[in-house]
Jmol script that loads the backbone (N, CA, C; Angstrom):
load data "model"
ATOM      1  N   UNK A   1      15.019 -18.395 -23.337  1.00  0.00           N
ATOM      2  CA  UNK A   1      14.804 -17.266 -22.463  1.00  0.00           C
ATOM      3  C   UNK A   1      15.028 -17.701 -21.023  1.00  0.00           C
ATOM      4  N   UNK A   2      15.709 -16.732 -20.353  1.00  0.00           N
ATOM      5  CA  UNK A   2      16.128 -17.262 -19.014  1.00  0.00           C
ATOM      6  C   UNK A   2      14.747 -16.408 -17.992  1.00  0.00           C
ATOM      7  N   UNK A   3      14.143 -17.117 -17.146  1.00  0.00           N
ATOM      8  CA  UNK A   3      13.257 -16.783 -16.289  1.00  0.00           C
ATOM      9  C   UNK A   3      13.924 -15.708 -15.316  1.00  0.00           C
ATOM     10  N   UNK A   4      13.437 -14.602 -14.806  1.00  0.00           N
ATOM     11  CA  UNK A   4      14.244 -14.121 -13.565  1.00  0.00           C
ATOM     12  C   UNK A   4      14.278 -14.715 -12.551  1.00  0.00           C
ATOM     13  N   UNK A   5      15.093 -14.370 -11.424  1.00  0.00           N
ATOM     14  CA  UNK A   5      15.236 -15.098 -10.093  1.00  0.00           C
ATOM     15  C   UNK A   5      14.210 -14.921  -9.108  1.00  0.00           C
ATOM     16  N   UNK A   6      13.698 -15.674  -8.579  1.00  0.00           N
ATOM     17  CA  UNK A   6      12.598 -15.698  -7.881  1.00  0.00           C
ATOM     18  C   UNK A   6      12.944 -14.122  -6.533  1.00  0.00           C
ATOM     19  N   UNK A   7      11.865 -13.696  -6.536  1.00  0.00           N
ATOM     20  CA  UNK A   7      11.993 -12.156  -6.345  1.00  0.00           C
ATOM     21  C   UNK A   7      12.897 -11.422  -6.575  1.00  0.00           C
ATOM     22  N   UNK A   8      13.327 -11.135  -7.747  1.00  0.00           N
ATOM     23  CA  UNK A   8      13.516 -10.085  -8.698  1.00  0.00           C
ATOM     24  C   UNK A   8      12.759  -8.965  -8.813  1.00  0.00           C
ATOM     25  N   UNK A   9      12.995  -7.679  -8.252  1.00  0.00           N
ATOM     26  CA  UNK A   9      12.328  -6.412  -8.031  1.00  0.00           C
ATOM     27  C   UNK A   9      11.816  -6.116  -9.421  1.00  0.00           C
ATOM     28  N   UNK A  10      11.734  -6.830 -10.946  1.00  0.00           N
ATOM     29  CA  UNK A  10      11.441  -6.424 -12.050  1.00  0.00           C
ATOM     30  C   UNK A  10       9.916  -7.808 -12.200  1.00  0.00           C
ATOM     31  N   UNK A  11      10.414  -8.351 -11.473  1.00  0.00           N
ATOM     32  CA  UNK A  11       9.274  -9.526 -11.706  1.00  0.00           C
ATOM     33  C   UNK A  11       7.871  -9.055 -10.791  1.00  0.00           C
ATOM     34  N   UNK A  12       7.014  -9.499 -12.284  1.00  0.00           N
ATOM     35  CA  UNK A  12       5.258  -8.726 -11.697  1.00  0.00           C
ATOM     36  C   UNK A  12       4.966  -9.807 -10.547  1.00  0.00           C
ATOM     37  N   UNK A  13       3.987  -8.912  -9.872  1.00  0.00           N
ATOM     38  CA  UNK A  13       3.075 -10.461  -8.641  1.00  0.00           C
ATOM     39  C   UNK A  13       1.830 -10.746  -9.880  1.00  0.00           C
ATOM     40  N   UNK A  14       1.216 -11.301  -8.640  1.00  0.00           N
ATOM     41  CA  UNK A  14       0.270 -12.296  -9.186  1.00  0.00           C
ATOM     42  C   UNK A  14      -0.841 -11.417 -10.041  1.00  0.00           C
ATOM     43  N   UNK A  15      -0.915  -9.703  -9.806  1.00  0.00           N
ATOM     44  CA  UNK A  15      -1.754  -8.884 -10.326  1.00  0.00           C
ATOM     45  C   UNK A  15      -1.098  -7.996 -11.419  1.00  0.00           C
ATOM     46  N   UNK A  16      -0.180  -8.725 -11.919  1.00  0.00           N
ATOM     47  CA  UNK A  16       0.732  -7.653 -13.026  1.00  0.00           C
ATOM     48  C   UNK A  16       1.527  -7.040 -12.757  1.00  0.00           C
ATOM     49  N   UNK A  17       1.021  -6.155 -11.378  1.00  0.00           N
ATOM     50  CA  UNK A  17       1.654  -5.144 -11.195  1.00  0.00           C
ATOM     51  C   UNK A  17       3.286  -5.522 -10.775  1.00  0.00           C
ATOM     52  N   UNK A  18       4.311  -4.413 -11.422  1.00  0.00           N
ATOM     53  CA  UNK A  18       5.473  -4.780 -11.017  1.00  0.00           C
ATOM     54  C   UNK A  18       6.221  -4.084  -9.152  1.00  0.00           C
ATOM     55  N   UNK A  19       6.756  -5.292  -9.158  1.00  0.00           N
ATOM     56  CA  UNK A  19       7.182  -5.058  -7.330  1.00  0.00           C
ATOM     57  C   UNK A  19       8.369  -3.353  -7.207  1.00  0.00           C
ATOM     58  N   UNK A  20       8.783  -3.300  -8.484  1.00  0.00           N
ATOM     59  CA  UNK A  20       9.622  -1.913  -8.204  1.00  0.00           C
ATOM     60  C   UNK A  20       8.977  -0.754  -8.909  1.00  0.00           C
ATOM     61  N   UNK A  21       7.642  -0.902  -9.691  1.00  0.00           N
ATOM     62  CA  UNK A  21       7.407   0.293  -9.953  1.00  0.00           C
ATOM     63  C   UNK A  21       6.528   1.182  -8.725  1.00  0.00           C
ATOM     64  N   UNK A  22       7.780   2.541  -8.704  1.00  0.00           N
ATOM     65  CA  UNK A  22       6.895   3.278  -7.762  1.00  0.00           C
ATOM     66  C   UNK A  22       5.541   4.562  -8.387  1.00  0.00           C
ATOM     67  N   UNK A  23       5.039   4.443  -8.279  1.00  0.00           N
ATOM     68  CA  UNK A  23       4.002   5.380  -8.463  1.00  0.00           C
ATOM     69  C   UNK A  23       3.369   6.984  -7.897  1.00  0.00           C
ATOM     70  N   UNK A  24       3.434   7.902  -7.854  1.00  0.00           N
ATOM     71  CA  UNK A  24       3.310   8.639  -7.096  1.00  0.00           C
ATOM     72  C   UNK A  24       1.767   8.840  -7.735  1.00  0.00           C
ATOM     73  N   UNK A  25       1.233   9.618  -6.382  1.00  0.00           N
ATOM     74  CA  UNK A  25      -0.214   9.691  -6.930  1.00  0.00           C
ATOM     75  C   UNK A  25      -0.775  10.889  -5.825  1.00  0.00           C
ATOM     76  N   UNK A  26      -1.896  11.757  -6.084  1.00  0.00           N
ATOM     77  CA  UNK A  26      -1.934  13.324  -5.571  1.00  0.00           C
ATOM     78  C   UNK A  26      -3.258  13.157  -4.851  1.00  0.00           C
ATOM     79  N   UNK A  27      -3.261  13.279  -3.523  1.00  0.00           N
ATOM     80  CA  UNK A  27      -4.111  13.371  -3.034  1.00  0.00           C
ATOM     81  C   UNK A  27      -4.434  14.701  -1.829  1.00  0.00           C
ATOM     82  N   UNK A  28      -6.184  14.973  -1.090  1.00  0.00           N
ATOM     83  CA  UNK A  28      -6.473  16.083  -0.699  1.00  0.00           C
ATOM     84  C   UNK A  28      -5.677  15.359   0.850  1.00  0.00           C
ATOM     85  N   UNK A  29      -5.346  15.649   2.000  1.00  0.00           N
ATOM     86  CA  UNK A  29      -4.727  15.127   3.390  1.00  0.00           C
ATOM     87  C   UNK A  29      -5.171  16.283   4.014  1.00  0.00           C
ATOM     88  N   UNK A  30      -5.809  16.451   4.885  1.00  0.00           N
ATOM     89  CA  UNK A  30      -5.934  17.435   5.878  1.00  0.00           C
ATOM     90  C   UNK A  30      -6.133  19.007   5.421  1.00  0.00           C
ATOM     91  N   UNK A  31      -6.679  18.736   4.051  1.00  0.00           N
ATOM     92  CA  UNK A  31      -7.160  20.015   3.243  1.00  0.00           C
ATOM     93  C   UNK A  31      -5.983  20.736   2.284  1.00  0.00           C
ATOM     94  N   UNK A  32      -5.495  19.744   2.498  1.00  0.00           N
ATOM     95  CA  UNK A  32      -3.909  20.587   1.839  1.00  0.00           C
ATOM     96  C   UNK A  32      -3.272  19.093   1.003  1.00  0.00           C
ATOM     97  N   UNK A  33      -3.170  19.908  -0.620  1.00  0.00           N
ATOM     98  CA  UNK A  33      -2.893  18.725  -1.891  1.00  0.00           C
ATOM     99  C   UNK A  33      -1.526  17.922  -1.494  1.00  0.00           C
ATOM    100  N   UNK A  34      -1.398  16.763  -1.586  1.00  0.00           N
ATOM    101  CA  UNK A  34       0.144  16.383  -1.298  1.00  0.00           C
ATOM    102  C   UNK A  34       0.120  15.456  -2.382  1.00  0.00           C
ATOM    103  N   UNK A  35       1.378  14.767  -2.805  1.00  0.00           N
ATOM    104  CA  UNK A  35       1.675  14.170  -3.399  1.00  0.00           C
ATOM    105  C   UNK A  35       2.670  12.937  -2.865  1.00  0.00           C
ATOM    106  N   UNK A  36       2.168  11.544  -3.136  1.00  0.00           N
ATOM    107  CA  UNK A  36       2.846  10.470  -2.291  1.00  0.00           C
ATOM    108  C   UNK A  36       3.424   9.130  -2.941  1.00  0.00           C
ATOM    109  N   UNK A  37       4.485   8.563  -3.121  1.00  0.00           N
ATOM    110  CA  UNK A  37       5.284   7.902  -3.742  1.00  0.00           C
ATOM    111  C   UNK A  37       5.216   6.932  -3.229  1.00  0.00           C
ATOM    112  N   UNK A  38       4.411   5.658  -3.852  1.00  0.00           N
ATOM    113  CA  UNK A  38       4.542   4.308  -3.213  1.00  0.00           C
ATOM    114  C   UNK A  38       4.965   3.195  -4.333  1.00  0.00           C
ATOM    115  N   UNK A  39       5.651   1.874  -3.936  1.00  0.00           N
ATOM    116  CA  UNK A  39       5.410   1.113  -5.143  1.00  0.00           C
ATOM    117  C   UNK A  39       3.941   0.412  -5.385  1.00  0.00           C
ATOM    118  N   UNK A  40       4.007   0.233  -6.681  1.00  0.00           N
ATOM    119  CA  UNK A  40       2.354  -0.151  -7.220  1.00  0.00           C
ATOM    120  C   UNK A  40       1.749  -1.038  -6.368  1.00  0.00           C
ATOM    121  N   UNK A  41       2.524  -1.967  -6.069  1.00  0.00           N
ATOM    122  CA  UNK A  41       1.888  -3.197  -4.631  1.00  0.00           C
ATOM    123  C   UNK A  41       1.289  -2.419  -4.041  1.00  0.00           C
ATOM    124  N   UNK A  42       1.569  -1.456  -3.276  1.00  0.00           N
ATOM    125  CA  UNK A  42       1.846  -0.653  -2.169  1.00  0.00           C
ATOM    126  C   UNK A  42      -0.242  -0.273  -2.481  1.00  0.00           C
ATOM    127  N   UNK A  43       0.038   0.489  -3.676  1.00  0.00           N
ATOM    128  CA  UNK A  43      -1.490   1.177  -3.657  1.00  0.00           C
ATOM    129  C   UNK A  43      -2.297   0.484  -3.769  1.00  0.00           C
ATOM    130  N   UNK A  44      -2.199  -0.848  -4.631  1.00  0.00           N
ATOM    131  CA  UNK A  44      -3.356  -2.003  -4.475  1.00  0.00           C
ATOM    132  C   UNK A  44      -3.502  -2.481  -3.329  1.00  0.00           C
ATOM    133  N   UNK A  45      -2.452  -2.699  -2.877  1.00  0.00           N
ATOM    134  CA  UNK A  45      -3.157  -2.851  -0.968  1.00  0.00           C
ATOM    135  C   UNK A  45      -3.847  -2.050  -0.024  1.00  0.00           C
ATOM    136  N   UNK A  46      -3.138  -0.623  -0.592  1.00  0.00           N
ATOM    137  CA  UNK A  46      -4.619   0.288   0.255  1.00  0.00           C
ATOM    138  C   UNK A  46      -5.438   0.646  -0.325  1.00  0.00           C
ATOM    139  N   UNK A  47      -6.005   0.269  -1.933  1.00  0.00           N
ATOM    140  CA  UNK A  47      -6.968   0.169  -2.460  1.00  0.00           C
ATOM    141  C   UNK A  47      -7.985  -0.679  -1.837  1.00  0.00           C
ATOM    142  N   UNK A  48      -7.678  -2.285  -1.715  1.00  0.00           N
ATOM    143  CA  UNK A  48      -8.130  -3.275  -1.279  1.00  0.00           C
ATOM    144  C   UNK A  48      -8.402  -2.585   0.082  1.00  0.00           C
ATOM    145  N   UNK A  49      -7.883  -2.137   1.026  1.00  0.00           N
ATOM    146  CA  UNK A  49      -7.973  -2.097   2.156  1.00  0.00           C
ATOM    147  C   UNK A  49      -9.017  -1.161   2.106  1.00  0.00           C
ATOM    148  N   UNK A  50      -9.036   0.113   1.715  1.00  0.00           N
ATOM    149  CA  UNK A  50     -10.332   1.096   2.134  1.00  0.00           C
ATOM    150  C   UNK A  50     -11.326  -0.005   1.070  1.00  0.00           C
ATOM    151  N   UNK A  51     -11.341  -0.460   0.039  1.00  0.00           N
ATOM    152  CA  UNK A  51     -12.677  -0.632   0.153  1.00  0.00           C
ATOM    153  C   UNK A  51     -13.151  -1.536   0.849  1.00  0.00           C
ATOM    154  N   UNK A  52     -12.360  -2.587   1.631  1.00  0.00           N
ATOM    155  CA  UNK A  52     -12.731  -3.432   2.631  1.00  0.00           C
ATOM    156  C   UNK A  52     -13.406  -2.852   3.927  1.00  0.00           C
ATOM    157  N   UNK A  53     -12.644  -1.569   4.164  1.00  0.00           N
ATOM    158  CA  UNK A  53     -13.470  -1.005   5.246  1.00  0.00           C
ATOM    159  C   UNK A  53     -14.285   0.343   4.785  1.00  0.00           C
ATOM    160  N   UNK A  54     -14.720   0.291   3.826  1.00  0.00           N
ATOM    161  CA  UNK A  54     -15.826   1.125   3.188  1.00  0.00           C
ATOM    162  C   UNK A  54     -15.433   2.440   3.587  1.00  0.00           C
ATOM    163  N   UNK A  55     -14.036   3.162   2.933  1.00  0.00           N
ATOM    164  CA  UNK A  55     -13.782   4.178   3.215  1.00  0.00           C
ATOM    165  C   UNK A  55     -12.956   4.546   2.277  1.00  0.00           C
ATOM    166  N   UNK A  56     -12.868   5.787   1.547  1.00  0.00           N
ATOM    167  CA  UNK A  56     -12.531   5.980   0.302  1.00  0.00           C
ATOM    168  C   UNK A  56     -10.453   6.273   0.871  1.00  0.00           C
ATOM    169  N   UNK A  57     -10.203   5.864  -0.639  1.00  0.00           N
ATOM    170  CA  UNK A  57      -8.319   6.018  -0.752  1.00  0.00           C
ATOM    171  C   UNK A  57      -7.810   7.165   0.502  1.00  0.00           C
ATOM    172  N   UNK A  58      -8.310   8.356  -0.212  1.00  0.00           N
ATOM    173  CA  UNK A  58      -7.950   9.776   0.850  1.00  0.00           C
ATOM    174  C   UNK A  58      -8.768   9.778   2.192  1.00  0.00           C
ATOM    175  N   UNK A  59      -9.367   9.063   2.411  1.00  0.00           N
ATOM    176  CA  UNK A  59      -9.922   9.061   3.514  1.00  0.00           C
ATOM    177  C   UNK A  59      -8.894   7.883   4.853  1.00  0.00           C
ATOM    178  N   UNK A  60      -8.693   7.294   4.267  1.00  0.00           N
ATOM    179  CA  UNK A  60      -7.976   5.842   4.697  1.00  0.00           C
ATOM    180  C   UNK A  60      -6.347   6.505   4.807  1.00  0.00           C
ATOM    181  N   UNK A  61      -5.758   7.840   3.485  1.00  0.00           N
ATOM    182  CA  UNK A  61      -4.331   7.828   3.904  1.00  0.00           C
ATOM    183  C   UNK A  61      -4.357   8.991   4.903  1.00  0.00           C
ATOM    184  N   UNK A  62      -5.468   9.730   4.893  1.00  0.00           N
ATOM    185  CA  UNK A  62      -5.512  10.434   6.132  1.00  0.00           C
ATOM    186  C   UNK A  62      -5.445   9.946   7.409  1.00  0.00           C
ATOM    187  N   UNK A  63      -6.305   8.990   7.922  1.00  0.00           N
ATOM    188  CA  UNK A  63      -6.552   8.551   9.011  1.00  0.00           C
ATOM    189  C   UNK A  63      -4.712   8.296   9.571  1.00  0.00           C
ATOM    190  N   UNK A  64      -4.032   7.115   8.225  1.00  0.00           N
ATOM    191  CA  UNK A  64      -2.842   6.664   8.918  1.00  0.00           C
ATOM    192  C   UNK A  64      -2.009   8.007   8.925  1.00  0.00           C
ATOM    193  N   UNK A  65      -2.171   9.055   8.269  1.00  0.00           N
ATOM    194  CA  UNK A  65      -1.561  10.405   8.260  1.00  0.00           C
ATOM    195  C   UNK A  65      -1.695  11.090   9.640  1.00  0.00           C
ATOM    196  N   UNK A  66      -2.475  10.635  10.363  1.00  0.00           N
ATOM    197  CA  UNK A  66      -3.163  11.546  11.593  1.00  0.00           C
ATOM    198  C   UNK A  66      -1.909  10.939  12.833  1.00  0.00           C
ATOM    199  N   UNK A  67      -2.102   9.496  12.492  1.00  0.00           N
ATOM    200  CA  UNK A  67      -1.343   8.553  13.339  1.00  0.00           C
ATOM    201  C   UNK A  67      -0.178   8.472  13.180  1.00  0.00           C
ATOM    202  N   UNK A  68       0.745   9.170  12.256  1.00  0.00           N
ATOM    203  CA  UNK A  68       2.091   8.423  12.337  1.00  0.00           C
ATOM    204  C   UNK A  68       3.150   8.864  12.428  1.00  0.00           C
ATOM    205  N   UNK A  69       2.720   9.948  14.017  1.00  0.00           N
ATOM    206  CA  UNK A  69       3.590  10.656  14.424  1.00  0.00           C
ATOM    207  C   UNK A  69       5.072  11.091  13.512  1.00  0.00           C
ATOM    208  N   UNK A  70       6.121  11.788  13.847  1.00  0.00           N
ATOM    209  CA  UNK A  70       7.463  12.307  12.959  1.00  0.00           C
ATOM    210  C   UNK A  70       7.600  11.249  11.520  1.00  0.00           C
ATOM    211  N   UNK A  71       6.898   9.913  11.588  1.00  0.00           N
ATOM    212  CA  UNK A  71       7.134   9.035  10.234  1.00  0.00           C
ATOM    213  C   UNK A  71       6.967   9.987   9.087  1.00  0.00           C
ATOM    214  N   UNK A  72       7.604   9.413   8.204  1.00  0.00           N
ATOM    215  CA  UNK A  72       7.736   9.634   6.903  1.00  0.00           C
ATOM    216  C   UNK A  72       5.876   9.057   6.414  1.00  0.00           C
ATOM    217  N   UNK A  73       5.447   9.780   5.737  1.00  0.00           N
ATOM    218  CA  UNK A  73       3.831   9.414   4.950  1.00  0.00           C
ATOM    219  C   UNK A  73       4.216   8.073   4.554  1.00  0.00           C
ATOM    220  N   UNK A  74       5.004   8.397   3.430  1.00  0.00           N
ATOM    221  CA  UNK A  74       5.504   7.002   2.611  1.00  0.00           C
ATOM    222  C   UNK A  74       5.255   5.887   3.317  1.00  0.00           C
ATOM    223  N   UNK A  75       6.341   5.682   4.434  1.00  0.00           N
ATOM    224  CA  UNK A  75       6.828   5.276   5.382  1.00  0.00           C
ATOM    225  C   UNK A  75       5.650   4.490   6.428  1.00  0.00           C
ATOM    226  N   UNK A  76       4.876   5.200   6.564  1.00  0.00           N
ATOM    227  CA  UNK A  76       3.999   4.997   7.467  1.00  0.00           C
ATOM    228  C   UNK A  76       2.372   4.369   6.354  1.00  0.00           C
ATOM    229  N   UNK A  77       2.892   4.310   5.469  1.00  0.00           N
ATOM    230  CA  UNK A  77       1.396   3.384   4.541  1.00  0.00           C
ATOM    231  C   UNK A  77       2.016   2.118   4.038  1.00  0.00           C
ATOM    232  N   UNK A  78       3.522   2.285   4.242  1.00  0.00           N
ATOM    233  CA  UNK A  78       4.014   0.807   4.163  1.00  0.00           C
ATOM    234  C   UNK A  78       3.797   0.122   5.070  1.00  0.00           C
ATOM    235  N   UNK A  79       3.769   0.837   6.607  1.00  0.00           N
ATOM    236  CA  UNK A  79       3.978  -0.741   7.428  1.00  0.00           C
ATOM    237  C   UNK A  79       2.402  -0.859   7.533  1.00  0.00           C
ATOM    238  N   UNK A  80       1.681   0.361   7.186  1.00  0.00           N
ATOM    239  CA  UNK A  80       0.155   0.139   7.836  1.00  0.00           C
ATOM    240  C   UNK A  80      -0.235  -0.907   6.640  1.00  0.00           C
ATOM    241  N   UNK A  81       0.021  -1.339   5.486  1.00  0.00           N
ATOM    242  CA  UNK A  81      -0.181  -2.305   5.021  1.00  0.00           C
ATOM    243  C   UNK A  81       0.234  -3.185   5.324  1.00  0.00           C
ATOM    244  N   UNK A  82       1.552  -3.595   5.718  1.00  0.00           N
ATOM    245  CA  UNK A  82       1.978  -4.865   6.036  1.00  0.00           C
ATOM    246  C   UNK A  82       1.576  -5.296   7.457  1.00  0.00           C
ATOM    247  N   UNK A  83       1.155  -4.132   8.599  1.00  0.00           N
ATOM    248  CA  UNK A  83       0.238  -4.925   9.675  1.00  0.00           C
ATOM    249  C   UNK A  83      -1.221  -4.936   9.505  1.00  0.00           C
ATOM    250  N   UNK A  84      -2.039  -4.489   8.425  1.00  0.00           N
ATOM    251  CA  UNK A  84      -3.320  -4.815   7.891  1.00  0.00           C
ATOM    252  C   UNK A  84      -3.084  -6.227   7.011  1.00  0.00           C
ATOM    253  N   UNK A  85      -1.871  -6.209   6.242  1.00  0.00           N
ATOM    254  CA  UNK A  85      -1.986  -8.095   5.791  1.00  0.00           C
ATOM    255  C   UNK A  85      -1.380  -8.992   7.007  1.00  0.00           C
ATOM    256  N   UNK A  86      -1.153  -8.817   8.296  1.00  0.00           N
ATOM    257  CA  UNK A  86      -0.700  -9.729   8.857  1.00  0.00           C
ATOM    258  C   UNK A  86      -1.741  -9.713   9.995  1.00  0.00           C
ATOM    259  N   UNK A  87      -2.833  -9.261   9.944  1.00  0.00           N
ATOM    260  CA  UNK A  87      -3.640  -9.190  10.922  1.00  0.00           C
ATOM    261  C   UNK A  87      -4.612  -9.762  10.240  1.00  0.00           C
ATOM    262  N   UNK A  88      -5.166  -9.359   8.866  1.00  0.00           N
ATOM    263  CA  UNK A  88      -6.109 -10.601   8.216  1.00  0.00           C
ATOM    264  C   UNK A  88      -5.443 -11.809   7.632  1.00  0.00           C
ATOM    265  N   UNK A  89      -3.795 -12.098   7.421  1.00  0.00           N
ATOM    266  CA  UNK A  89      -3.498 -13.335   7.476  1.00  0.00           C
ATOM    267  C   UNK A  89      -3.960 -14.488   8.925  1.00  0.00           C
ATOM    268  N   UNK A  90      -3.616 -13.729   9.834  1.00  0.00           N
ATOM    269  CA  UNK A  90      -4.003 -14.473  11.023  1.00  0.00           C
ATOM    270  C   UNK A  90      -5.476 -14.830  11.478  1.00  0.00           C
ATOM    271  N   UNK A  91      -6.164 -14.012  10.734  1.00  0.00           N
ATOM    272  CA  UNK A  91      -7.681 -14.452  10.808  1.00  0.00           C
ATOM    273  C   UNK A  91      -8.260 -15.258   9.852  1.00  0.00           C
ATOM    274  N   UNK A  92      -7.486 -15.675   8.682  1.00  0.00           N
ATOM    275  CA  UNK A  92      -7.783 -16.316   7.731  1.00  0.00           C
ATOM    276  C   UNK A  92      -7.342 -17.334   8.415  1.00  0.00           C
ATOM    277  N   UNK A  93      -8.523 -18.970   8.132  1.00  0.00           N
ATOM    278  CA  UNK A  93      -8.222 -20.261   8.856  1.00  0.00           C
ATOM    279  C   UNK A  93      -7.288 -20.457   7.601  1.00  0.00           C
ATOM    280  N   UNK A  94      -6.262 -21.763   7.984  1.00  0.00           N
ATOM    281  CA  UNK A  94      -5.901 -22.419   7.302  1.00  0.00           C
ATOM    282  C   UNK A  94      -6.488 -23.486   6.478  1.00  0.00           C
ATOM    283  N   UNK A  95      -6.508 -23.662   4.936  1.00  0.00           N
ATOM    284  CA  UNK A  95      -6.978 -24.493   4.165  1.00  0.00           C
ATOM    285  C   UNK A  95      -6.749 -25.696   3.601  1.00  0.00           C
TER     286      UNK A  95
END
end "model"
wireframe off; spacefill off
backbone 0.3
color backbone group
């Protein structure tokens, strides 16, 4: 069996989850139902993230919903994850 190539959009991370499956998932935003398409990474990180700051899923995609001016929703919970992991990477000491 041949291994895939190291990041291969079919190859799982370290939590199973696979890096290209996208997921859509239905939430309440500003009182009005929407529906939002992320890959699975994508939602375990703002899973992790609201419960880190003790604030529930729809509560957390609202807030970045409030903020992200003409962006795309999608769009705008991707980078707010990737500058929420690069802001607690930098606070994490090195080991």
């Amino acid at each position: 069996m041949i291994d895939p190539p190291v990041g291969d959009p079919a190859t799982p991370d370290d939590d199973g989850a696979s890096f290209s499956g996208v997921e859509k998932h239905s939430l309440v935003i500003a009182g009005h139902r929407t529906s939002i398409s992320l890959e699975a990474a994508f939602w375990h990180a703002l899973k992790d993230i609201a419960r880190d700051q003790g604030v529930s899923l729809a509560a957390l995609v609202s807030e970045v919903d409030s903020r992200r001016g003409a962006a795309n929703l999608s769009s705008a919970l991707r980078v707010f994850v990737l500058a929420e992991t690069q802001a607690k990477a930098t606070m994490t000491p090195p080991r």
